[in-house]
Residue, then its C-alpha position, 0 to 999 in steps of 0.5 A: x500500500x503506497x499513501x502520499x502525505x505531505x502534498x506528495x513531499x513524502x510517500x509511505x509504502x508499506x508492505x511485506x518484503x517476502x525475501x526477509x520472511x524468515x526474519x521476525x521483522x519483515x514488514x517495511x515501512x519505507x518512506x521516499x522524499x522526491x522534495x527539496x533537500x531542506x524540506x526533508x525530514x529523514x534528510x535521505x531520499x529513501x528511509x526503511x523501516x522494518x517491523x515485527x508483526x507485533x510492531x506493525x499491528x500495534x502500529x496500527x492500533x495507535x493509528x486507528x485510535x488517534x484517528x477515531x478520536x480526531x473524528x469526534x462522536x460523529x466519525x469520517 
């Protein structure tokens, strides 16, 4: 899944790199900045992060959360 934040200054893919599948953290979070090298926040191009499956589900959860309190009693 790719999501682009940031008005397209930086694209979250989030996947499952199946060659490090005998690896507990096999989940990757990878971050690309195609913006102006002072408006980065990694200071890279390319920044990977990788994830056990608690990790990322715990990630998850926490994203879920602050989203369904940012929406209030009324939801989306």
């Amino acid at each position: 899944m790719r999501i682009e934040l940031l008005d397209g200054c930086l694209t979250v893919s989030v996947y499952f790199e199946r060659q490090d599948s005998e690896f507990a953290d096999n989940i990757c979070l990878s971050f690309l900045e195609p913006c102006a090298e002072d408006e980065k926040i990694f200071k890279a191009d390319e920044t990977n992060l990788f994830l056990s499956v608690k990790e990322a589900r715990t990630l998850a959860r926490a994203l879920l959360l602050a989203a369904d309190e940012s929406a209030g009693p009324e939801g989306d």
